[in-house]
Steps between C-alpha positions, in 0.01 A plus 500: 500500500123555447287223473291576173799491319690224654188254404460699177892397413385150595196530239792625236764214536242215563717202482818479309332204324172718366531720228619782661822657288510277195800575250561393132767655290359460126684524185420235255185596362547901515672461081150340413279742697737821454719480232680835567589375878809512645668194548681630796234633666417260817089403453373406828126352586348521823128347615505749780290808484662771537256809682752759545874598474497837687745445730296639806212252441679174374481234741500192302771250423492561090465890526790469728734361242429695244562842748843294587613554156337800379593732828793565678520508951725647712652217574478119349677165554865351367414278247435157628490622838331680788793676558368909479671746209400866419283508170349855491734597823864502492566360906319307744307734677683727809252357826483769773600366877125483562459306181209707379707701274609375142722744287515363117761649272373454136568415133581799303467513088169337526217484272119431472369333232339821420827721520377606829866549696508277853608668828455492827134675452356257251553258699386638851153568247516114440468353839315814625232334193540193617373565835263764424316348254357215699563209270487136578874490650537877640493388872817316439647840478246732713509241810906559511592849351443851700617735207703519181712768424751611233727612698698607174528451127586148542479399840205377676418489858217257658350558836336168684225460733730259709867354410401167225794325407401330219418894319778451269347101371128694484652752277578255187105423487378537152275751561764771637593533178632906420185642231548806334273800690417627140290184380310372888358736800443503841175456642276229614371226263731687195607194296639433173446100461580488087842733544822536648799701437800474725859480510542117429659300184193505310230716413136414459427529130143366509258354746166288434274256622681204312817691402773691704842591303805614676824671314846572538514814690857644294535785777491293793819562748617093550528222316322466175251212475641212285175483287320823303202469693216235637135411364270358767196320403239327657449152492114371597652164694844354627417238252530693161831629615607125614409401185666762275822466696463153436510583114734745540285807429620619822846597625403463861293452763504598841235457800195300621520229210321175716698259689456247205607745249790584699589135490436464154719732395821424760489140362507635146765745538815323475368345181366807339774733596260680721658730772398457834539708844366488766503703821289513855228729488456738816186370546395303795216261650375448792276334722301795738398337813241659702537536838170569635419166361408251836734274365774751345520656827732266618846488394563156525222449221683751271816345591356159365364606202861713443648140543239318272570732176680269243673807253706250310175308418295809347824581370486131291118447444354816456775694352728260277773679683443895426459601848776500770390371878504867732570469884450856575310860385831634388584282170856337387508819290612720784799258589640706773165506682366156469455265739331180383350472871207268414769269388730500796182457734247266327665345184252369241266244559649480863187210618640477796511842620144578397381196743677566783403939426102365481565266799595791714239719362206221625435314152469140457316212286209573739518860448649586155533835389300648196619782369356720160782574224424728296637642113387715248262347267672682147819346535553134385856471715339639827222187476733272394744604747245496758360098425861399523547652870190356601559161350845482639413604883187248519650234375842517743248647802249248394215562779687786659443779252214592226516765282259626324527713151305826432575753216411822431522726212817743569354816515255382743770368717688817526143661602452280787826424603540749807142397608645128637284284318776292382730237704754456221538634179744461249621836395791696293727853510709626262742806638458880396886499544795270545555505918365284762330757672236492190449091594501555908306854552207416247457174689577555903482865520170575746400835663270399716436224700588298808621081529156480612288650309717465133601717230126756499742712231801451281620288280474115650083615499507572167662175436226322719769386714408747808860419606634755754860511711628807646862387452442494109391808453767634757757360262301616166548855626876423586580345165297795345751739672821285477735662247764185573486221272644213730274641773193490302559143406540411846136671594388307173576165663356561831239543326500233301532260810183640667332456161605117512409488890173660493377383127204760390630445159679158356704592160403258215714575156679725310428494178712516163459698197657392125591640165503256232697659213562420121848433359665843424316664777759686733552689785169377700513530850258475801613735770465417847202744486335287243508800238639402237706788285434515143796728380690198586331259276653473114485280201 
């Protein structure tokens, strides 16, 4: 993982409470504004701007969705699962002893959107353009991935630097989407933001500033979509979308409506006939703890303020219940790797265990400790959530502990993260791809450094947490090169246990994301991905 990018994702998902990824389905006003529409089609409104859909530059949560349902990847999930299938392949991959070796067998009687046919060398041309071109998320591939080859007409062999387990989870990534070689090129900088043509269920029809349509792509080789096709509009504010749902203008919405709008709406529902679901997001929070503070360096100070964290009261007063309370980096998403660690250890609130940790660490009425917390300054949850810790831990420390709040504007905070300026900061990650190694390597991975000295590069300095263990990154490079499920799992919880032990990072939340749906709205989903697929949706 580089670092630019891992702060730039940060800068893209910004909360799961901002207005990242907005959704509205809209249908009820399209007869007065467009007589001629289709009343089948599915109208949906975003408020996010959209800068590119070329597949080898999109990194951003609502250009991500769209390339979901437009393209087609080797390989995707069962629905309603995170259980792998072949989409553009026909097998899980064939893993050399090494495991640097992946042989793909692929779909035959394929199509582009363009006619273009799909084989084993259109698609060794996509991900060779995905790395080449040096867009936004190309080092997800060109960190990992030696060579590409078509080995023949439809199979596909990949070459890695070093054996990565999770290759066949990085492969579903939006992005790594097949693109036909007769509408993109190779070469450096070589985008296409306002097209795309690829193998997927619909075709781009149009693309504007304000205006994207999709269609019904008649050739494609699955399942048809159960609508014609898909307007996308863009809304200026969450509010005009909130309010047209409200009137029933819209079908749907889906995304970063505010917490009170959220509520509104859930306590209208069963009255109105309003559909709602609801599903974790994969995003986490957490509080970065740096340990080249004076204070921070000693782990019986982390240990308290581990103990002190009160999830089930943000999860009450600041979020009117649409977060869920995370006790490690690997969320309740990934079942079979999480181990709610912070929970077993220090509980919530756990008073007593924060005295006797700041007893042992020298603190007392006499000598309280002060400590800075610090949030970004853009996002209303992050402040509020931020009063409410410090609130809580004075008053139940009274004497013993003072916090003291500091914000920052976001992008300024990713800037000066890795230069240690901050003791605590109240930060988010949302994954590339669906394993835990994309929630342990991005945060405990470092190259170089010592106990001593810290993290001086990697990930935990990027995070401002300077954290450094040589048994973690021993076991990152094992579970990299584990090909055994039930082994990898067991690696995962080691290292879950040191995490709870040595505390450079506490977990905060998970949050949640919901689709609030008209009557006669059907098939909507939320995958465990968070994409949600649009061929599904029907009237």
């Amino acid at each position: 993982m580089v670092g630019t990018r891992q702060w730039r994702k940060l800068l893209e998902f910004v909360g799961l409470f901002s207005l990242c990824c907005f959704l509205a389905i809209s249908c009820g006003d399209r007869s007065a504004t467009n007589p001629n529409a289709d009343p089948s089609r599915i109208a949906i409104g975003t408020t996010a701007k959209i800068r590119t859909i070329d597949p080898a530059d999109a990194y951003e949560n609502a250009s991500g969705m769209l390339l979901y349902n437009l393209g087609d990847r080797l390989y995707t999930y069962e629905t309603g699962t995170t259980t792998l299938k072949p989409q553009l392949a026909t097998a899980l991959p064939t893993i050399s002893n090494n495991g640097v070796t992946y042989t793909i067998p692929l779909r035959q009687g394929v199509l582009y959107h363009d006619g273009t046919p799909f084989n084993a060398q259109t698609m060794e041309f996509s991900l060779n353009r995905f790395m080449q071109n040096g867009g936004s998320p190309s080092s997800l591939l060109s960190n990992i991935v030696a060579s590409i080859e078509a080995t023949d007409e439809y199979e596909l062999t990949l070459t890695l630097k070093q054996p990565f387990a999770a290759f066949t989870d990085l492969l579903t990534f939006p992005g790594l989407a097949a693109v036909s070689p007769q509408a993109y090129e190779i070469g450096d900088g070589k985008f296409k933001p306002d097209s795309f043509v690829g193998t997927g269920p619909y075709k781009l029809a149009s693309y504007g500033t304000d205006s994207i349509k999709l269609e019904r792509f008649d050739d494609y080789w699955g399942e048809k979509p159960a609508n014609p096709g898909i307007d996308i509009q863009r809304f200026s504010s969450p509010a005009n979308v909130y309010n047209s749902f409200r009137k029933g203008a819209v079908d749907l919405t889906y995304g970063s409506l505010d917490l009170n709008q959220i509520a509104s709406l859930e306590k209208q529902a069963a009255s109105q006939g309003w559909g709602v679901i609801s599903s974790r997001s994969n995003g986490i929070y957490v509080l970065t703890l740096n340990m080249k503070d004076e204070a921070l360096q000693k782990p019986e100070v982390r240990q308290a303020i581990a103990a002190i964290v009160n999830r089930p009261l943000l999860q009450e007063r600041v979020f009117q219940g649409q977060i869920e309370p995370l006790y490690s980096l690997i969320p309740a998403t990934l079942d079979k790797y999480y181990q709610p660690i912070f929970e077993q250890k220090y509980g919530d609130g756990n008073i007593d265990r924060a005295r006797s940790a700041l007893a042992e660490a020298g603190y007392s009425a006499t000598n309280p400790l002060t400590l800075e917390l610090w949030y970004r300054s853009n996002l209303k949850t992050n402040a509020d959530a931020a009063l409410t810790i410090k609130a809580y831990t004075e008053r139940e420390l009274e004497n013993l502990v003072k916090i003291q709040l500091q914000s920052v504007e976001a992008a300024t905070a990713y800037n000066n993260l890795d230069k240690g300026i901050y003791p605590m900061f109240i930060l988010d990650w949302t994954p590339d791809f669906l394993d835990p190694d994309n929630y342990i390597q991005p945060f405990l991975d470092c190259t170089k450094g010592s106990p001593e000295s810290g993290c001086e590069e990697g990930e935990t300095k990027l995070w401002g947490s300077f954290y450094y263990s040589d048994r973690v990154n021993q076991l990152i490079d094992q579970q990299r090169q584990e090909q055994n499920p039930e082994q990898r799992q067991q690696i995962f919880r080691e290292i879950q246990e040191i995490l709870g032990q040595d505390v450079p990072f506490i977990p905060l939340w998970q949050g949640k994301e919901y689709i609030f749906a008209q009557p006669g709205i059907e098939g909507v989903l939320i995958e465990p991905t968070q994409r949600v697929p649009f061929w599904t949706i029907r009237k």
